[in-house]
C-alpha positions in Angstrom: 8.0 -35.6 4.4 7.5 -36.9 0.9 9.9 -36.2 -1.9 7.9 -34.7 -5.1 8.1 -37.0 -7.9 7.1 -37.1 -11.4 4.5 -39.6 -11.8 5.0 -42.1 -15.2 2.6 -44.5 -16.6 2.4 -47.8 -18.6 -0.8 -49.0 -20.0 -1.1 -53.0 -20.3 -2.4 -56.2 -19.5 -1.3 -57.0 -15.5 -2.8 -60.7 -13.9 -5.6 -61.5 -16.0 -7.3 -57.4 -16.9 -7.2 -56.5 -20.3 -5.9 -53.3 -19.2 -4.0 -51.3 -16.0 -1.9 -48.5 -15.6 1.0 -49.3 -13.6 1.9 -45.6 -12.0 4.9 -44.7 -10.1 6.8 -41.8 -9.1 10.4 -40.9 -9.5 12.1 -38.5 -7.6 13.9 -35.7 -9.1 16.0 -32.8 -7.7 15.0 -29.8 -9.4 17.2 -26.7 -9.4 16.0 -24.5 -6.7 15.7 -20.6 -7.5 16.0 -17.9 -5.2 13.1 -16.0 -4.1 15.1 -12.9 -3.3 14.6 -9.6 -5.1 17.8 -7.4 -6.2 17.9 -4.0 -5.7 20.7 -1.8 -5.8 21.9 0.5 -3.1 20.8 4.0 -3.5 24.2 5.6 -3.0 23.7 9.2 -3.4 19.9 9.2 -4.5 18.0 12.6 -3.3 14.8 12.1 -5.4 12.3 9.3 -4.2 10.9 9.0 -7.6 14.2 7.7 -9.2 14.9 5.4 -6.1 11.3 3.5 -6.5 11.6 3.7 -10.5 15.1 2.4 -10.3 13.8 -0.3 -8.0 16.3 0.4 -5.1 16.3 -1.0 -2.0 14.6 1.6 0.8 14.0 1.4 4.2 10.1 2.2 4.5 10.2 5.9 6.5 6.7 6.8 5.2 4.7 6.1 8.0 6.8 8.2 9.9 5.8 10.5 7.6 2.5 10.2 7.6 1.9 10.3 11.4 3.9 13.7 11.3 1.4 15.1 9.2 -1.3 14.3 11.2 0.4 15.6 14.5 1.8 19.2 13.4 2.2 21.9 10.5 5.5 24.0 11.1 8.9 21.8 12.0 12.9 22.2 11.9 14.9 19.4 11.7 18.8 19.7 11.9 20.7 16.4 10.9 24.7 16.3 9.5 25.3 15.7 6.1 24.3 12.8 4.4 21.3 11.7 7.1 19.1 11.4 4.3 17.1 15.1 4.5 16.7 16.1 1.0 15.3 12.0 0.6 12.9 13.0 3.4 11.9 16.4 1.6 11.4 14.6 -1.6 8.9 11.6 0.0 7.0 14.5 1.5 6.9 16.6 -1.7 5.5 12.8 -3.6 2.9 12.3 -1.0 1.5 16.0 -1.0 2.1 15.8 -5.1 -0.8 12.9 -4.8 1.9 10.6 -6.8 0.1 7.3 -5.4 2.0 4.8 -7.7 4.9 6.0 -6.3 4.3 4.4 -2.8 2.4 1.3 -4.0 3.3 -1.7 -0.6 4.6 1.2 1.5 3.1 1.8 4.8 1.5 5.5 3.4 -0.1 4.0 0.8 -3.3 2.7 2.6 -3.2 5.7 5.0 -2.9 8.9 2.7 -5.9 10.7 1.6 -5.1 10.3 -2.3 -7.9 12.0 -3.8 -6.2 15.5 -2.4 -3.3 17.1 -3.5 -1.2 20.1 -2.8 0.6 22.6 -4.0 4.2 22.3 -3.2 7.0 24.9 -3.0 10.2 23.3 -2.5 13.7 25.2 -2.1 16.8 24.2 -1.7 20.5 26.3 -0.4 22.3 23.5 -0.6 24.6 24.9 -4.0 25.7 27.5 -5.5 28.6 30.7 -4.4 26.9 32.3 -1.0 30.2 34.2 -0.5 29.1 36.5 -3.5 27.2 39.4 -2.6 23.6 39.7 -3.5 24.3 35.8 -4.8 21.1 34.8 -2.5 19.0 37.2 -3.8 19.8 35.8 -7.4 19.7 32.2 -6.3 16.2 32.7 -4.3 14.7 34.4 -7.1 15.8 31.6 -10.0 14.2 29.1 -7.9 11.0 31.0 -7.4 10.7 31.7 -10.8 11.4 28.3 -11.9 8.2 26.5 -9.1 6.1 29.9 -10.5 6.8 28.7 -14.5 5.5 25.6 -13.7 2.2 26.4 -12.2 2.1 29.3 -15.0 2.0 32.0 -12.1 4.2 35.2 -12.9 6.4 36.6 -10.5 6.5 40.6 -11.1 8.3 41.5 -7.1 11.5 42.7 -6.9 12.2 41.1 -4.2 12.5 37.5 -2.9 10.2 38.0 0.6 7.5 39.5 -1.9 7.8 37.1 -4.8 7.6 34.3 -2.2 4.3 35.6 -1.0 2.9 36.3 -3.9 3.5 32.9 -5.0 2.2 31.3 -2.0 -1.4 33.1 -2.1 -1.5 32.3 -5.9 -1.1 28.9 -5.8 -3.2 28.3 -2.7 -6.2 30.4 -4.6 -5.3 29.0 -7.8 -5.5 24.9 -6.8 -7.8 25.6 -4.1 -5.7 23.8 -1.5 -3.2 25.3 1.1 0.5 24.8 0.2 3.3 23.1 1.4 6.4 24.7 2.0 9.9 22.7 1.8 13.3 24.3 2.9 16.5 22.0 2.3 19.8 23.3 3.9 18.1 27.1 5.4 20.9 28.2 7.0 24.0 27.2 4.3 23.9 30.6 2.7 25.2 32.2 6.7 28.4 29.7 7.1 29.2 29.5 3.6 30.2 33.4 4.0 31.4 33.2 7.5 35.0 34.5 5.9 33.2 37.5 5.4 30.9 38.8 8.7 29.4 41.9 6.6 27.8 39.4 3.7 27.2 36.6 6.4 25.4 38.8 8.2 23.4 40.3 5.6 22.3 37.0 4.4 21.1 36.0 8.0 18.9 39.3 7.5 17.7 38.1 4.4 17.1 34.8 4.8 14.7 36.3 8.5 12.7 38.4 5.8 12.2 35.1 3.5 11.2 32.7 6.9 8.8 35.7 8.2 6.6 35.3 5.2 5.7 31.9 5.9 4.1 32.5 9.3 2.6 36.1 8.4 0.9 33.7 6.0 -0.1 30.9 8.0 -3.7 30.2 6.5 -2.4 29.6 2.8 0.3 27.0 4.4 -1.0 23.2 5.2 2.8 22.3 5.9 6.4 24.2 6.7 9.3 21.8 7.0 12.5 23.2 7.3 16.1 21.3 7.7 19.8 22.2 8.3 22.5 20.9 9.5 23.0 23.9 12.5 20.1 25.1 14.9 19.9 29.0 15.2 18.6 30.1 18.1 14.8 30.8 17.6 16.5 35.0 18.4 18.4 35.2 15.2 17.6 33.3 12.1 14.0 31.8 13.0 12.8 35.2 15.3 10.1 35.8 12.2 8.9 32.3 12.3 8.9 31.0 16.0 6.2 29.0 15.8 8.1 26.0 14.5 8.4 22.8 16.1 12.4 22.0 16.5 12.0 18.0 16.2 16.3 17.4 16.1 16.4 16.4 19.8 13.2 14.1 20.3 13.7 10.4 20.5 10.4 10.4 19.0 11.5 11.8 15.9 14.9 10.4 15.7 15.0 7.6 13.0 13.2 10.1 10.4 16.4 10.2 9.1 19.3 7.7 9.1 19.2 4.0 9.5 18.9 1.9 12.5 20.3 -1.3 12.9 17.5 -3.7 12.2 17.8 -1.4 8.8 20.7 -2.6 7.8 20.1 -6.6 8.9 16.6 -6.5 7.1 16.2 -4.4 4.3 19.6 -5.6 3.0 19.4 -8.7 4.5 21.9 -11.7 3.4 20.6 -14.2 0.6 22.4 -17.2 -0.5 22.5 -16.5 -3.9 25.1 -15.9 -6.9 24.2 -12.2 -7.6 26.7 -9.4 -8.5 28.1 -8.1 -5.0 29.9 -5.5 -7.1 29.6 -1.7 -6.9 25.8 -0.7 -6.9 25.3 -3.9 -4.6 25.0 -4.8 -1.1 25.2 -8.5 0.5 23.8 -9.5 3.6 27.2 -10.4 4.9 28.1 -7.1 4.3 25.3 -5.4 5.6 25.7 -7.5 8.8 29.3 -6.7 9.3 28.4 -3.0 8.9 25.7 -3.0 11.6 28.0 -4.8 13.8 30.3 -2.3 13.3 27.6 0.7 14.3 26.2 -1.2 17.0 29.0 -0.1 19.8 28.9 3.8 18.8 25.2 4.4 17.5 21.7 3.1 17.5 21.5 5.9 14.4 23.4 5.4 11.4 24.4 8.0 8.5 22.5 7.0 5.3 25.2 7.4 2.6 28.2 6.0 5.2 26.0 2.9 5.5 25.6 2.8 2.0 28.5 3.1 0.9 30.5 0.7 3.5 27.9 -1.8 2.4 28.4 -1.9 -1.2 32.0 -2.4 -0.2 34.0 -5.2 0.7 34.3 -5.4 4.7 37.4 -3.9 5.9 37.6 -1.1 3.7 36.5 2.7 4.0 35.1 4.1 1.1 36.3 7.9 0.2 33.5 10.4 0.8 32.5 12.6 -2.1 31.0 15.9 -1.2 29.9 17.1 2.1 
């Protein structure tokens, strides 16, 4: 194959014409640049806005997404801590949002219906003091309040079951499209007062009340999706809402959450390249040495361990913040 060269000339008198151009080419060895784009590692991100404005790396889960959609309304998935849920919750609430920019060269962005868009109530259990009495109650109702501000409907119920109704037949009539329904952690409030069986079992009661509402009103809701990290028995917590779809065990379903192996030895592939492999960064050689490591125990990997083993040198085990 022929070098590149940079071709010079010199106009004269060569063997008799009054004027050539003798041409030739020199080789040179330019500096080569990488190709590769850097994106840092997004340790502890829950919100898939910040991780594609930040411009960190992702593993493309959103035509999982998409296809679950299309197949069902009312799931549960339970996952441990740190699978990635709340991420999940958040791409659904972006695509349901209509927030098309957001997915620009992911695999939803060709197949979502963009023109439509949704109404969204999202909740979350995963903070605040369960143990106190009536704390649920309090925390339910802030949150309520704070999704009805925003979509200027007024919650005047007493209760949470109520105001949660109320807000779901509002917004539905209000946007003229059914609503989506989001529940992050939906059983923390139970274990988080297990010390004390009265409260823990009035908050099971509770939280019953609160799931009821969503199938008694089916035809305002385009899409339940509920996680956790336990599975109540479809008796206790869930015996108002049994027509969800428990997705936890099905191979199908299992990489929704979590990375795989090919995750870790694609998306943060090695380059050969001078860039920072500091905190916030992940090398191939890393990345590779941590799949190696997860390819004996598991074809399913916990996001934030992977993330975090990868942005640190090999060898080491990073301290785990939180739960």
């Amino acid at each position: 194959m022929r070098s590149p060269g940079v071709p010079i000339s010199w106009p004269g008198p060569i063997a008799g014409q009054s004027t050539a151009c003798l041409t030739i080419e020199i080789p040179i060895r330019l500096p080569m640049r990488s190709s590769a784009v850097w994106r840092r590692v997004p340790i502890g991100v829950q919100a898939f806005r910040t991780l594609r404005e930040d411009n960190c790396s992702y593993v493309d889960k959103t035509g999982i997404t998409v296809r679950l959609v299309q197949e069902g309304t009312h799931y549960f998935l339970s996952r441990p801590r740190r699978f990635g849920k709340s991420l999940f919750l958040d791409t659904l609430k972006e695509l349901f949002e209509g927030n098309r920019a957001l997915f620009e060269g992911l695999r939803a962005y060709e197949r979502w219906d963009w023109s439509v868009r949704h109404p969204v109530v999202r909740l979350s259990f995963g903070k605040g003091n369960f143990r106190r009495p009536g704390y649920l109650h309090v925390n339910l109702r802030a949150q309520l309040d704070r999704i009805g501000r925003r979509a200027g409907v007024r919650l005047r119920h007493e209760t949470g079951p109520e105001c949660f109704d109320h807000l779901i037949r509002t917004l539905h009539a209000q946007i003229g499209q059914r609503v989506v329904v989001l529940i992050d952690e939906r059983d923390k409030p139970i274990p988080d007062a297990r010390d004390v069986p009265e409260i823990a079992r009035s908050k099971r009661d509770d939280l019953r009340g609160l799931y009821a509402t969503i199938k008694d009103r089916d035809a305002h809701v385009r899409l339940c999706f509920l996680t956790g990290v336990s599975r109540f028995s479809k008796a206790s917590l869930f015996s108002g809402l049994n027509n969800l779809r428990d997705i936890t065990p099905s191979p199908r379903h299992s990489s929704n959450c979590g990375y795989k192996e090919r995750d870790l030895e694609s998306v943060f592939a090695a380059r050969d390249s001078p860039e920072p492999t500091g905190s916030g960064y992940v090398t191939g050689t890393t990345a590779t040495a941590v799949a190696a490591r997860r390819r004996s125990t598991s074809p399913l990997t916990c996001s934030w361990c992977s993330l975090t083993a990868s942005s640190s040198p090999v060898g080491t085990r990073p301290a785990r913040q939180g739960s």
